[in-house]
C-alpha positions in Angstrom: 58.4 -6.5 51.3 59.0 -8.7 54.6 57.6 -7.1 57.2 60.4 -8.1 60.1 59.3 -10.2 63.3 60.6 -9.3 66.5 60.1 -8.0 70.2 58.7 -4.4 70.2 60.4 -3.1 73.1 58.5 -0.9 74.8 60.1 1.9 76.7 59.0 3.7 80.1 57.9 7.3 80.4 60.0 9.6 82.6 57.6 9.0 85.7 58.0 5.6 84.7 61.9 5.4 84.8 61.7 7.1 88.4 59.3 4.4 89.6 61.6 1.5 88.4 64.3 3.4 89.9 62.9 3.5 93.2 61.7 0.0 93.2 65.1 -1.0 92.6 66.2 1.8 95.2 64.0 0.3 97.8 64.4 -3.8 96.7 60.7 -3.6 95.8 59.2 -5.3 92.6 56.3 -4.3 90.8 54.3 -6.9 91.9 54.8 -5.7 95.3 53.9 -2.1 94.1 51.2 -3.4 92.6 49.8 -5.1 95.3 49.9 -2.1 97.7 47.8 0.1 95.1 45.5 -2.9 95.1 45.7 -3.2 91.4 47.5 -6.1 89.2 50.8 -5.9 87.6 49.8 -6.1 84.7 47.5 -2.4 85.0 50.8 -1.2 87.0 52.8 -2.3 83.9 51.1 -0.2 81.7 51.3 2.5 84.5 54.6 2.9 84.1 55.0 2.5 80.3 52.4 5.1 79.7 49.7 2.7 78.1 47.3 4.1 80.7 47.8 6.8 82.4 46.2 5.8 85.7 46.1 9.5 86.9 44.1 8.0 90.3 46.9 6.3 91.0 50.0 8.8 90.8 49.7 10.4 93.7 49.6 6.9 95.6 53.1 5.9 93.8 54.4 8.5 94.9 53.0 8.2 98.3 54.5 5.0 98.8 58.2 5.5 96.8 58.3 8.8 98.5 59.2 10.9 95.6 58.6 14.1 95.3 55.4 16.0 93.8 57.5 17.0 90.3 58.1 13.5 89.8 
């Protein structure tokens, strides 16, 4: 059997889809984000789409999006 090629999309978790939200919200980009936490995108990245969970970074995003602690 042919084991079909493609894109795995890769979906963002729920704390995820509030931070692109915001970013949007706020005309930030990730990069920017990123840059504040003084980490790269690419870590962010995998923030966000719950490849790491980068729990000593949470409460910074939040910090700097301003959303609220049950985010």
């Amino acid at each position: 059997m042919a084991v079909k090629k493609g894109i795995n999309k890769q979906k963002p978790t729920a704390f995820g889809k509030k931070v692109k939200i915001e970013l949007i919200r706020q005309e930030m980009t990730q990069t920017e984000l990123a840059s504040a936490l003084g980490i790269n995108k690419q870590y962010l990245y995998k923030i966000i789409y719950g490849l790491r969970p980068g729990i000593k970074y949470l409460d910074e995003i939040r910090k700097i999006l301003k959303l609220d602690d049950a985010s």
